[in-house]
C-alpha positions in Angstrom: 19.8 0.5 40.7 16.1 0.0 40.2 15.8 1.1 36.5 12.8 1.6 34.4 12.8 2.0 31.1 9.7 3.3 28.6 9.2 0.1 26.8 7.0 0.9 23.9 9.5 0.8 21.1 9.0 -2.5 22.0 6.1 -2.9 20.3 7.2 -1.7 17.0 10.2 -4.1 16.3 10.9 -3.4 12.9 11.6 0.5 13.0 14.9 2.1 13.8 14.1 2.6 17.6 12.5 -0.5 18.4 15.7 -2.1 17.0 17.4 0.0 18.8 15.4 -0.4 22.4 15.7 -4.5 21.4 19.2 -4.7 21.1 20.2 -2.9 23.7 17.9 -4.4 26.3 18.4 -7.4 26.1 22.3 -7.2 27.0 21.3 -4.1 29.5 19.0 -6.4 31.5 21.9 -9.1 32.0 23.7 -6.3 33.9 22.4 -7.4 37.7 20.2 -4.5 38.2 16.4 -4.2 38.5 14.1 -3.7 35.6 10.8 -2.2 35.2 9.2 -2.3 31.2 6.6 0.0 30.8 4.2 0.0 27.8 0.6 1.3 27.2 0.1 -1.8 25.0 1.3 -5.4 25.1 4.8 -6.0 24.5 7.1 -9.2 23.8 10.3 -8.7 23.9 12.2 -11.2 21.8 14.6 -12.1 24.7 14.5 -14.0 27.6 14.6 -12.5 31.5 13.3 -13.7 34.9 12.5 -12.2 38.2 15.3 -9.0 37.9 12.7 -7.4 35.3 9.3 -6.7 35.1 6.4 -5.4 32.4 4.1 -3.0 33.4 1.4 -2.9 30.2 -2.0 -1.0 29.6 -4.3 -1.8 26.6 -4.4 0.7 24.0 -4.6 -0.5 20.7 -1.5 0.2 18.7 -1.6 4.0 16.9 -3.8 5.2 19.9 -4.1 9.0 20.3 -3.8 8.2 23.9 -0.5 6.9 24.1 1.5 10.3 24.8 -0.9 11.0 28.1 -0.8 7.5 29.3 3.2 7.4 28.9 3.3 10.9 30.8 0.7 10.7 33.0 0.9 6.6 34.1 4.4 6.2 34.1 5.0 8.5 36.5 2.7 6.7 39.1 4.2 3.4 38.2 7.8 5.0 38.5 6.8 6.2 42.2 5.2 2.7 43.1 8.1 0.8 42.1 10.7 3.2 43.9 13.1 3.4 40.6 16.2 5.4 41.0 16.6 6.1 37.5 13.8 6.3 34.1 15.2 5.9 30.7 13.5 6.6 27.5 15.0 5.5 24.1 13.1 8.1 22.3 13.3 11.1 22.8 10.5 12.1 25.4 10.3 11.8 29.0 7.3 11.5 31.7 7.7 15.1 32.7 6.2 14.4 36.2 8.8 12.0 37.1 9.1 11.6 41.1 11.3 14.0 43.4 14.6 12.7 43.4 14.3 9.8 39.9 17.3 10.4 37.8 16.5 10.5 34.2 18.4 9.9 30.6 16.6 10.1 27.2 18.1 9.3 23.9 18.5 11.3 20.8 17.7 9.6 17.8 17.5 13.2 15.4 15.9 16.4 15.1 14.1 15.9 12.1 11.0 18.5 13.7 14.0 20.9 13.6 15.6 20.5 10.2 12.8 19.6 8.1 9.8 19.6 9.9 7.2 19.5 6.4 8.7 15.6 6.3 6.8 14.9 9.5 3.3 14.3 10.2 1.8 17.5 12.1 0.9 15.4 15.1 4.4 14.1 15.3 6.1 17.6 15.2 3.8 18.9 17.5 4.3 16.6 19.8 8.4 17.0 19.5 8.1 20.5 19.5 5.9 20.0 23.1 7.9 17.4 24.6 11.3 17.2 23.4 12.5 20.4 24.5 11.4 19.9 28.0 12.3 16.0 28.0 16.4 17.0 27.8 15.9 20.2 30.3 14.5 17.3 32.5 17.0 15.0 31.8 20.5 14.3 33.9 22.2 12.6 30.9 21.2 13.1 26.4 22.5 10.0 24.9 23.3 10.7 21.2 23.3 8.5 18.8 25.6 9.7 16.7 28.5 12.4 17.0 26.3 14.5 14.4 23.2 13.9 16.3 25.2 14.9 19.1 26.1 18.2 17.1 22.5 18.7 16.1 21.5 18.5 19.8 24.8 21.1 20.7 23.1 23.4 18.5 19.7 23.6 19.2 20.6 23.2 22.9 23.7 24.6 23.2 23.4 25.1 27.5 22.8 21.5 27.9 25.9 20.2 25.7 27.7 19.4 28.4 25.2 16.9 29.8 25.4 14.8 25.4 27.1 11.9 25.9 27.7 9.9 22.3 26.4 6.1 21.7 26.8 4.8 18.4 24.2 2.2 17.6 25.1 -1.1 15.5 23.8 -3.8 13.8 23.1 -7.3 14.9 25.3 -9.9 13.5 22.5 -12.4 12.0 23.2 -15.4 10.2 21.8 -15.5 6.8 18.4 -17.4 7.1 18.2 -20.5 5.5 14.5 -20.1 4.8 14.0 -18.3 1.8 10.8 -17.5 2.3 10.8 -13.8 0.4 11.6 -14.0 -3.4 15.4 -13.2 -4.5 15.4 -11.9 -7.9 17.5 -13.9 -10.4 19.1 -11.0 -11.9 21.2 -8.4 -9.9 19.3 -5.9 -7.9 19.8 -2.7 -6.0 18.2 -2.7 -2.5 16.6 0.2 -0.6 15.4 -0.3 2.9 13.2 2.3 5.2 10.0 3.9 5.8 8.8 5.4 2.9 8.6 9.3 4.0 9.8 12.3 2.0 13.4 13.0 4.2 14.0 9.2 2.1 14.5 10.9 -1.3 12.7 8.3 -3.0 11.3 10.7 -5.9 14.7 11.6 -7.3 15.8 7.7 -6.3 13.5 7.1 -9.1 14.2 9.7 -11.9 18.2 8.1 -11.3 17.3 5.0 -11.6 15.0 5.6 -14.4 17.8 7.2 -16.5 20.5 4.2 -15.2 18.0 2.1 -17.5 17.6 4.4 -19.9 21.1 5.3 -20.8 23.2 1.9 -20.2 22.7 -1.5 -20.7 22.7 -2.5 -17.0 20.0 -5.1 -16.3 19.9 -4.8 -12.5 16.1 -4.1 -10.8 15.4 -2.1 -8.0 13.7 -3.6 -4.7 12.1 -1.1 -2.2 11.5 -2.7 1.3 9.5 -0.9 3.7 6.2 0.4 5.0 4.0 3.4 3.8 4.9 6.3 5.8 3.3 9.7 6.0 3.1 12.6 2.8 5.4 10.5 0.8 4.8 11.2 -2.9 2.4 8.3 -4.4 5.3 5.7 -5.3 3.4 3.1 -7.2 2.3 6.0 -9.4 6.1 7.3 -9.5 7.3 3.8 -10.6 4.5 3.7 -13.8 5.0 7.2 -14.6 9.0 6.6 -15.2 7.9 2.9 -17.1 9.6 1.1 -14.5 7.4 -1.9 -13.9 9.2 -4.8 -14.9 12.1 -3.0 -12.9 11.2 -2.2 -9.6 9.5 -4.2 -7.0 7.7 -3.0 -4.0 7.9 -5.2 -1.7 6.4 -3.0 1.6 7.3 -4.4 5.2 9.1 -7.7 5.5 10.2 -9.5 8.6 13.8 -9.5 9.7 14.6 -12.9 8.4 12.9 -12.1 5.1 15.4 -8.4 5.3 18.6 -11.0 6.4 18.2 -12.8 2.9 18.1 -9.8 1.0 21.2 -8.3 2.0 23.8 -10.4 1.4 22.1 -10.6 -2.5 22.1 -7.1 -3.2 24.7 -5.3 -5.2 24.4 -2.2 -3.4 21.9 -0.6 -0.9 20.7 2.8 -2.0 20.2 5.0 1.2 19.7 9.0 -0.4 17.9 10.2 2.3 18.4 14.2 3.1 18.6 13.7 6.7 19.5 10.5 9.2 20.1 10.5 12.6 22.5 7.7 12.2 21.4 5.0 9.4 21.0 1.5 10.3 19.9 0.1 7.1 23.2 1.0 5.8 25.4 -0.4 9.1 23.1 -3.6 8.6 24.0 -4.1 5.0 27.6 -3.2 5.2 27.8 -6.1 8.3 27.0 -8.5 5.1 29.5 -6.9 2.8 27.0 -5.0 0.9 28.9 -1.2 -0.1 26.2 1.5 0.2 25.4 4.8 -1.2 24.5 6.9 0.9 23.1 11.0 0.6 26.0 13.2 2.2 23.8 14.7 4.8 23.2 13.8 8.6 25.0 11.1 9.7 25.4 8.7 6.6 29.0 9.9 5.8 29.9 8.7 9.7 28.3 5.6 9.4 29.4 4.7 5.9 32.6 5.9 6.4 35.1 4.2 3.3 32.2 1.7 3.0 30.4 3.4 0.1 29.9 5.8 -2.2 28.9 9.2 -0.9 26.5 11.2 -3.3 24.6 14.8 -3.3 21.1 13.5 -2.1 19.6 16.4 -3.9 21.1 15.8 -7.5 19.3 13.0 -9.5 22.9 13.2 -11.7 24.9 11.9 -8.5 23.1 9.4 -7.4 22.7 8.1 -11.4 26.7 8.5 -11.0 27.1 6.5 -8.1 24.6 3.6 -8.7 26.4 3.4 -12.0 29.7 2.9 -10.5 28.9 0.4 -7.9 26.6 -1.7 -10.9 29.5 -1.5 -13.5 32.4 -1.8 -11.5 33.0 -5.1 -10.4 36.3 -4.6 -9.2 35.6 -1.0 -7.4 32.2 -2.9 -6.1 34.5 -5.3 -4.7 36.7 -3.0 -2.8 33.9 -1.2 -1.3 32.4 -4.1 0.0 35.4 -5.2 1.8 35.9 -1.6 2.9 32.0 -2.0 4.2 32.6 -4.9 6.4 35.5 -3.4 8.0 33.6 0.1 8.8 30.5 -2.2 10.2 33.0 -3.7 12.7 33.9 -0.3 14.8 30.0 -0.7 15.9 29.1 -3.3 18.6 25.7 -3.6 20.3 28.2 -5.1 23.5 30.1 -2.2 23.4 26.7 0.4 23.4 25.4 -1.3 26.0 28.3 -1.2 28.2 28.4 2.5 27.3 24.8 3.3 27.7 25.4 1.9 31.2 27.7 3.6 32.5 25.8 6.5 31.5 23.3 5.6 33.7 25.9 4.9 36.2 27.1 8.4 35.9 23.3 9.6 36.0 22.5 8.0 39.3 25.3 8.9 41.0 25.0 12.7 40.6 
């Protein structure tokens, strides 16, 4: 098949999809068919290929306005000059003016503009609430990323439940870097990885953490690794106003190999969000060992499985409860972290991209 695939994930590595998009091409495009890459922007993907795949790139500057119109207006053209049997998008919205007779599939990460659309920018929603809809009428196949994504999809879209088919992603098995090039603090340390947006619960994180401090004698800090999202609460000003500044470190966007030596240091990672699609921060962490806990909502308790320590993400007494346990007990901490390793094995990138495949497989052949 002559596949094309909208690329631009690639050009944002670091978040959830482009990791995502990443990991699975690279092992898709060893599969012997024909690949086309198409971007608005520059992309590199960080794997190699030859003459079986192709980039077709425009030059808007990242965070351009124009990037919806480009992707639905462009893509479309390119997808009729280079005769592809099938498009694939990895996020959620297709060109909806695809050519007669192109098969398409899209992927569901979540339905976030569903559940809690006031945690999403208003551009953002609007545009899911435009083109996601449409995007799975349109599309032969709804990968899902996870089976509660896949129920979230069922529900909102109940007549197209039949056309779900369930991917679980994974996380890449790095080697820790040698190259310590981000600071790992000498005394233990709690870890929390992700955008910083309001569905990540870091608000209430803090008031827990702030009365773990205040009411043991626990010594660990809290690290917070990742960028500034949008109408999160102002977290520097959080972090003065509960006196933790010789606790927690804000350490914004880090690379991968910087993230890779974090892990394995961590007692815990804290992951309290209200809603996730699926959760790789946690699948990532658990691959080192590292137990999690996790807000029981979305698709954590899936992911986590007997890997961690499930709490209510809207009670700032749980989660002091559960980052308690997994500080104090060394022997319960233990337990878990075997238990995590374990769980992070029943997910293989190999495996999802043999599966997302053959849903392509059963896509073009209809």
């Amino acid at each position: 098949m002559r596949i094309a695939v909208d690329a631009r994930p690639l050009a944002h590595p670091h978040t959830g999809i482009g990791r995502y998009t990443e990991s699975l091409l690279k092992r898709l495009v060893q599969s012997g068919h024909q690949w086309f890459l198409y971007s608005d922007r520059a992309i590199t993907p960080r794997f190699d290929y030859d003459d079986h795949v192709q980039k077709r790139t425009g030059n808007n500057r990242p965070g351009s306005p124009f990037s919806v119109l480009y992707s639905q207006m462009v893509f479309s053209r390119w997808a009729r000059g280079d005769c592809v049997d099938l498009f694939w998008s990895p996020r959620h919205h297709l060109p909806l003016r695809l050519p007669r007779g192109v098969r398409s599939v899209v992927t569901v990460h979540d339905l976030v503009w569903q559940r809690f659309p006031e945690t999403m920018a208003g551009a953002n929603r609007l545009l899911e609430r435009l083109l996601m809809g449409p995007s799975l009428r349109s599309a032969e196949r709804i990968i899902c990323v996870s089976d509660f994504t896949h129920s979230e999809v069922s529900h909102f879209y109940p007549q197209l439940n039949d056309r779900c088919r369930v991917v679980h992603e994974a996380a890449e098995a790095l080697s820790e870097s040698q190259e310590q090039s981000t600071p790992i603090p000498q005394q233990p340390f709690l870890l929390f990885v992700g955008t910083l947006e309001p569905r990540k619960n870091l608000p209430r994180l803090l008031q827990a953490f702030a009365r773990l401090v205040q009411e043991t004698d626990l010594q660990h800090q809290l690290l917070i690794v990742g960028a500034q999202g949008w109408g999160q609460d102002d977290i520097p000003a959080l972090v003065r106003q509960h006196g933790l500044l010789d606790r927690v470190q804000l350490r914004g966007r880090i690379s991968d190999t910087e993230l890779q030596a974090l892990y394995p240091a961590a007692t815990a990672l804290l992951m309290p969000s209200v809603y996730e699609g699926f959760g790789l921060p946690a699948l990532e962490a658990m691959g080192h060992g590292v137990p999690v806990m996790a807000g029981r909502a979305g698709a954590l308790p899936e992911v986590v499985g007997a890997g961690g320590v499930l709490v209510d993400p809207l009670s700032v007494q749980s989660m002091l409860n559960g980052m308690q346990m997994l500080c104090a007990d060394e022997r319960g901490r233990a337990e878990l972290g075997r238990k995590a390793l374990l769980q992070s094995q029943q997910f293989s990138w190999d495996r999802a991209a043999d599966a997302t495949l053959a849903v392509f497989e059963e896509a073009g052949n209809l």
